[in-house]
N, C-alpha and C positions, 0 to 999 in steps of 0.2 A: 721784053721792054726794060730797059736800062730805068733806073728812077735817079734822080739828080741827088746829090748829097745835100740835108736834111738842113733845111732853114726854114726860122718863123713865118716866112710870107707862102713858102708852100702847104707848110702843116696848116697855118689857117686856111688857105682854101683848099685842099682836102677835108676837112672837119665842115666848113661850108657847105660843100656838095655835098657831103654825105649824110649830114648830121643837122642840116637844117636850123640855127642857134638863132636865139634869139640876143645873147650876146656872148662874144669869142673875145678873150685875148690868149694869145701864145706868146711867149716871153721866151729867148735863146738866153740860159743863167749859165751855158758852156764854161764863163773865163771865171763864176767861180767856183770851179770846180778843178782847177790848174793842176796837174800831180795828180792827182785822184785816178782810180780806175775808172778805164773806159774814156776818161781825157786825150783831146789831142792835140796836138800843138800848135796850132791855130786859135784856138779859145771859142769854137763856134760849129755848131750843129752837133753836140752829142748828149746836152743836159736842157731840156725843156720843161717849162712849167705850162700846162693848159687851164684855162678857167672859162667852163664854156657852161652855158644853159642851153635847154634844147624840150622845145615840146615832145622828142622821142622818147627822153625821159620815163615822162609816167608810166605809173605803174610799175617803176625795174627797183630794182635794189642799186645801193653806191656799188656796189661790187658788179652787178649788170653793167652800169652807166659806165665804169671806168672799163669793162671789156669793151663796148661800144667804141672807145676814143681809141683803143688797142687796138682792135679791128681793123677800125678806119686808116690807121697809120703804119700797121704792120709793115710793108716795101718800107716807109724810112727806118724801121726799126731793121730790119733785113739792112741797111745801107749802112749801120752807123749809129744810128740814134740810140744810146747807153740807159739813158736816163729819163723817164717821164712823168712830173709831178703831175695829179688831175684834181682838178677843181669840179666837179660835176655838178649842177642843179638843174632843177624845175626852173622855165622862167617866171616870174614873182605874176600872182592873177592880176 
């Protein structure tokens, strides 16, 4: 299976399905990161930022939670994707 090259609207629903969030944003920061390794000249699919809460959470460490969003998104990272900031939390009781 071919996976499409790496934009916000797929990584979040990948993390959807997977990860169940109570809230997601994925932000593509690609253009700035222009010159940089791993950049490509387009300005779009290789530098993301995640900020996702997720009832899967509990109980894990930030170092569990951020392999969880790893996991989840390895094929775009296998495609392309350089760069992934994670925001990980519990959602708020």
């Amino acid at each position: 299976m071919t996976t499409p090259a790496p934009t916000a609207s797929l990584l979040d629903q990948r993390l959807r399905e997977l990860l169940q969030p109570t809230s997601l944003e994925v932000l593509d920061e690609s253009y700035q990161h222009h010159g940089h390794v791993g950049a490509n000249d387009t300005g779009f699919g290789t530098h993301f930022r995640v900020k996702i809460a997720s009832p899967l959470f509990a109980g894990k460490t930030p170092v569990a939670r951020h392999r969880l969003v790893y996991d989840a998104l390895q094929d775009f990272i296998d495609q392309g994707l350089h760069a992934l900031a994670i925001e990980a939390r519990l959602p708020p009781v």
